[in-house]
DRENDO-1510 file (C-alpha; in Angstrom, 1 decimal, always signed):
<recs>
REC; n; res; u; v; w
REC; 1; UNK; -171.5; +115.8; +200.3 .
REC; 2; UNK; -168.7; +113.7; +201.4 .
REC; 3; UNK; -164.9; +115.0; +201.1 .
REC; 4; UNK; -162.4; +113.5; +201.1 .
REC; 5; UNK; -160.3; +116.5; +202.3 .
REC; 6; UNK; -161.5; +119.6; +203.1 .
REC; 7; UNK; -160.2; +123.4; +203.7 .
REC; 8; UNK; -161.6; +126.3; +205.0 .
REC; 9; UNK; -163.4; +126.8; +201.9 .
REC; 10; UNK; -163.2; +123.9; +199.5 .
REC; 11; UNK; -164.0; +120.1; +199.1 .
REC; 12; UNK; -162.1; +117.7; +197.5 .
REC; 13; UNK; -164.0; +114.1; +196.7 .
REC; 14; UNK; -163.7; +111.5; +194.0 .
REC; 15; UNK; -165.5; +111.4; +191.1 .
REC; 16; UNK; -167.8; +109.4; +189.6 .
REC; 17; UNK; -169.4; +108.4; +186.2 .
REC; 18; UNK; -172.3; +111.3; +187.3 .
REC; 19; UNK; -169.2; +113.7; +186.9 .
REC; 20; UNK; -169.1; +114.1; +183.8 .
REC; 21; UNK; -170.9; +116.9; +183.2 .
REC; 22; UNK; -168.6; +118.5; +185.9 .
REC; 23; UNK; -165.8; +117.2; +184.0 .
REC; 24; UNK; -166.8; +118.2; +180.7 .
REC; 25; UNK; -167.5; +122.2; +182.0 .
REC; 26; UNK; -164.6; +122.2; +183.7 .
REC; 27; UNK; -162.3; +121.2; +180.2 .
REC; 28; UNK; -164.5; +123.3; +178.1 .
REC; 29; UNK; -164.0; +126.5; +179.9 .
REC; 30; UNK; -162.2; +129.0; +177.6 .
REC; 31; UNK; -158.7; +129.4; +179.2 .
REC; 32; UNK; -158.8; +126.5; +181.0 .
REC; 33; UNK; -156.0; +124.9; +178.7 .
REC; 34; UNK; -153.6; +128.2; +178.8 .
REC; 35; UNK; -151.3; +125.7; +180.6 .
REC; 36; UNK; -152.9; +122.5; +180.9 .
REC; 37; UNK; -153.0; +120.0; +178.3 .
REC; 38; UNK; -155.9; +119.4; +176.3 .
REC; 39; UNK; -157.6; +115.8; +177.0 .
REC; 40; UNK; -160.3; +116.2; +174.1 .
REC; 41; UNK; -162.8; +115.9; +176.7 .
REC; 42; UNK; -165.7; +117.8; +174.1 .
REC; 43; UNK; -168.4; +115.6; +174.9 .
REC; 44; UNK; -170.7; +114.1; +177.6 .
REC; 45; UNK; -169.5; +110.7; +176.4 .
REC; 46; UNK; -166.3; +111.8; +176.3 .
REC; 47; UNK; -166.0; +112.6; +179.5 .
REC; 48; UNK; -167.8; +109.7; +180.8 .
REC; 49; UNK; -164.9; +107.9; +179.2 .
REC; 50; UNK; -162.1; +109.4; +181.0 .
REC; 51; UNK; -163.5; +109.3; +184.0 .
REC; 52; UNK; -164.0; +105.4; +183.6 .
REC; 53; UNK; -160.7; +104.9; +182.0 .
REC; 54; UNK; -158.2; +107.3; +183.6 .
REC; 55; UNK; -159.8; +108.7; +186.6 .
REC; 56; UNK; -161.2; +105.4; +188.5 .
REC; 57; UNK; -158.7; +103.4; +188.1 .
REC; 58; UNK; -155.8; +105.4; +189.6 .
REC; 59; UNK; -158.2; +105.6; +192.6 .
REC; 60; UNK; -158.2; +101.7; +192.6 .
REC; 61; UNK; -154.2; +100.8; +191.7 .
REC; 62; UNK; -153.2; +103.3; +193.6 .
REC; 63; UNK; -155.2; +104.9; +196.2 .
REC; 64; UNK; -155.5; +108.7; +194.8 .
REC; 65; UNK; -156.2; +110.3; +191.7 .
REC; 66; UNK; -157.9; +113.3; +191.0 .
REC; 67; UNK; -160.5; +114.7; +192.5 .
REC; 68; UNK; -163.5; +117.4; +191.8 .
REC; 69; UNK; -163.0; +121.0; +193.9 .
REC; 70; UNK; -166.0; +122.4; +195.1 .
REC; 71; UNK; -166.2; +125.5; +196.9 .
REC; 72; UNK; -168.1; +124.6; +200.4 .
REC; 73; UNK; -169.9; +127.9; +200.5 .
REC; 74; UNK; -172.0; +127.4; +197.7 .
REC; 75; UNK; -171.0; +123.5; +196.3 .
REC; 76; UNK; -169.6; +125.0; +193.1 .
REC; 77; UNK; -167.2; +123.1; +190.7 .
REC; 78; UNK; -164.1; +125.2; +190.9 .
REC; 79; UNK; -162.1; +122.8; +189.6 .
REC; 80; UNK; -160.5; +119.4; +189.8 .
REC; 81; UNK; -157.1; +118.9; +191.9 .
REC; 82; UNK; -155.0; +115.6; +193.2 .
REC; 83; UNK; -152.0; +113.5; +193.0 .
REC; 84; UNK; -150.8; +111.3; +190.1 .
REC; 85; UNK; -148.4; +108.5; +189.8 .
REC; 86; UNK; -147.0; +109.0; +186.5 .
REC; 87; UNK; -144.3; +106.7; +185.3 .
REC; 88; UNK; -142.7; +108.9; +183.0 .
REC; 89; UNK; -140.7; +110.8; +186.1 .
REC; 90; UNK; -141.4; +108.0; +188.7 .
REC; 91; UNK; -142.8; +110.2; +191.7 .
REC; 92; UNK; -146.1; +111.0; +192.8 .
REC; 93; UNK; -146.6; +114.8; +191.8 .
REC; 94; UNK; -149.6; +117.0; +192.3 .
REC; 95; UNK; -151.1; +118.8; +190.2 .
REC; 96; UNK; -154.6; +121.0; +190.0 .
REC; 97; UNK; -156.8; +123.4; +187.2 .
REC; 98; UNK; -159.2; +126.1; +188.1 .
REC; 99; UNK; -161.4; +127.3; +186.1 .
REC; 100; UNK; -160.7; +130.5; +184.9 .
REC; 101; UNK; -163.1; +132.5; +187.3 .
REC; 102; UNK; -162.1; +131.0; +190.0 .
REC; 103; UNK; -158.3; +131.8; +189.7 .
REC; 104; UNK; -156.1; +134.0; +191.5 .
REC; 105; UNK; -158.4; +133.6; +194.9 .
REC; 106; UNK; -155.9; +131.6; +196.7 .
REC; 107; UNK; -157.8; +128.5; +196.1 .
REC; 108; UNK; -154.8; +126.9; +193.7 .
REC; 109; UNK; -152.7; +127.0; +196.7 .
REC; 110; UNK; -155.4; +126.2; +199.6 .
REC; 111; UNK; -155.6; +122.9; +197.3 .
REC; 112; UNK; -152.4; +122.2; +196.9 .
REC; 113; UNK; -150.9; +122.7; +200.2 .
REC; 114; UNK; -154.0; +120.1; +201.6 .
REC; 115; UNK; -153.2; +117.8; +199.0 .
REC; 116; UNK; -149.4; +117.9; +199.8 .
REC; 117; UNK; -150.5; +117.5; +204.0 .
REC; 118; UNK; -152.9; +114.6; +202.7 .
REC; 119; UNK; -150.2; +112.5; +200.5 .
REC; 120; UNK; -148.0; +112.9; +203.7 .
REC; 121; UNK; -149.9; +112.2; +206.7 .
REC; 122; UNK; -152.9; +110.1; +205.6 .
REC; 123; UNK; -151.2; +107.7; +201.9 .
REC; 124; UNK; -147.4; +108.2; +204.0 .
REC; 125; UNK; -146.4; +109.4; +200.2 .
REC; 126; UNK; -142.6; +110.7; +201.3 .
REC; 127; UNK; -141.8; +112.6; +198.4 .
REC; 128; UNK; -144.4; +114.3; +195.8 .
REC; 129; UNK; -143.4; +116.6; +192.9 .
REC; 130; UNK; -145.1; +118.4; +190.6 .
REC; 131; UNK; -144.8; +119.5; +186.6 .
REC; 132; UNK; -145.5; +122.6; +184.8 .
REC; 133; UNK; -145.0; +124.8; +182.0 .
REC; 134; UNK; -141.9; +127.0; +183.6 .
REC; 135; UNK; -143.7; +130.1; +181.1 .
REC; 136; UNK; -146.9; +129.5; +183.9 .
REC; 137; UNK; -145.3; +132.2; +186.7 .
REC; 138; UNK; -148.8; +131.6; +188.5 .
REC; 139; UNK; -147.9; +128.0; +189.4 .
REC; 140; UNK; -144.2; +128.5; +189.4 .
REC; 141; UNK; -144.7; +130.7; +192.3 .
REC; 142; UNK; -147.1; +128.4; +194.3 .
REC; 143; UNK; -145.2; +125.5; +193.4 .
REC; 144; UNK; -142.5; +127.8; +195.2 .
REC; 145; UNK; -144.6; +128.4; +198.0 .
REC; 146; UNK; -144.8; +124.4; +198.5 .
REC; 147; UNK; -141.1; +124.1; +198.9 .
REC; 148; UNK; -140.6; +122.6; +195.0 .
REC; 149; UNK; -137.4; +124.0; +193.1 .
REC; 150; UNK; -137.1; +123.7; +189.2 .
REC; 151; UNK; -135.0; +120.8; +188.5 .
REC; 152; UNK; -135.4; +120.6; +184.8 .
REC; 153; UNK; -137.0; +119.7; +181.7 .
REC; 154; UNK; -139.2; +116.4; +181.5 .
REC; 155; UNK; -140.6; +114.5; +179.0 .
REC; 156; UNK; -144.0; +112.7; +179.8 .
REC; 157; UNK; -144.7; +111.6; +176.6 .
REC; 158; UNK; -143.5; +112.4; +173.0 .
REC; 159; UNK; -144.2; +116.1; +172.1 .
REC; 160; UNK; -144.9; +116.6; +176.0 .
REC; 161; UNK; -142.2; +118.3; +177.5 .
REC; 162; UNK; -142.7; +120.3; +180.8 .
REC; 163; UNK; -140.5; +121.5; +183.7 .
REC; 164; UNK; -140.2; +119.5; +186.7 .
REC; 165; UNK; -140.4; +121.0; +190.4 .
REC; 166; UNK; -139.0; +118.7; +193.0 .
REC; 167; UNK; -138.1; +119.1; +197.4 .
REC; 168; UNK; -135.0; +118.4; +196.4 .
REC; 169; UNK; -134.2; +120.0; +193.3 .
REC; 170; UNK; -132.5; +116.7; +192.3 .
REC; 171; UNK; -131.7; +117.1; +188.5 .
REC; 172; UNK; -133.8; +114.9; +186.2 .
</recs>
């Protein structure tokens, strides 16, 4: 399998249109939405879909996206994790989803912290943020662990309101 980053124990490589049924377990898992929002990703075709609409192209404007998380032990989906330019806050920010039984094993902040090293040193991405719900302590705490700060509330969309974690802690 080719990565595009790896860790000690997980791969991180694009996705592709064959995906989607890694896609589709991964936004189906009960829990999984606790704190991320819900795509309606319910369906093979579905999924298909926003792999070729939202996935693939951020991977061709801008050179990341996100990607699928295997774990390199045993080549199972863990997840999906990456970085996102979203023009509602005008930074790159990273972001990442475990399924539920693969939470609270460290590998949220194994990703993360690659990612962060990756947007750095390899795309020269000088500062990335991230979002989240400021009820989610979990991420909170790794964002934390990053060197992000709360800086406030942001709106990505209407109805889509989420705190904002940024190096600099530069209000919003």
């Amino acid at each position: 399998m080719k990565y595009l980053i790896k860790t000690a124990r997980i791969g991180l490589r694009k996705m592709t249109l064959d995906d989607a049924a890694h896609l589709l377990m991964i936004h189906t898992d009960p829990g999984y939405h606790d704190y991320i929002p819900d795509r309606g990703i319910t369906d093979l075709a579905k999924s298909r879909d926003f792999i070729a609409e939202k996935i693939i192209p951020a991977y061709e404007k801008f050179g990341y996206g996100y990607y699928l998380a295997s774990q390199l032990s045993d080549n199972a989906v863990i997840g999906m994790a990456g970085l996102m330019k979203r023009d509602a806050i005008g930074d790159v920010d990273i972001g990442y989803g475990l399924r539920p039984q693969y939470q609270r094993q460290g590998f949220a902040i194994e990703m993360a912290t690659a990612l962060k090293q990756y947007g750095h040193d390899v795309l020269a991405i000088d500062r990335i943020v991230a979002i989240a719900n400021p009820e989610n302590s979990a991420s909170v705490a790794l964002l934390a662990k990053l060197g992000l700060t709360y800086a406030g509330m942001t709106e990505l969309a209407p109805n889509d309101v989420v705190g904002l974690y940024t190096p600099d802690a530069k209000s919003v």
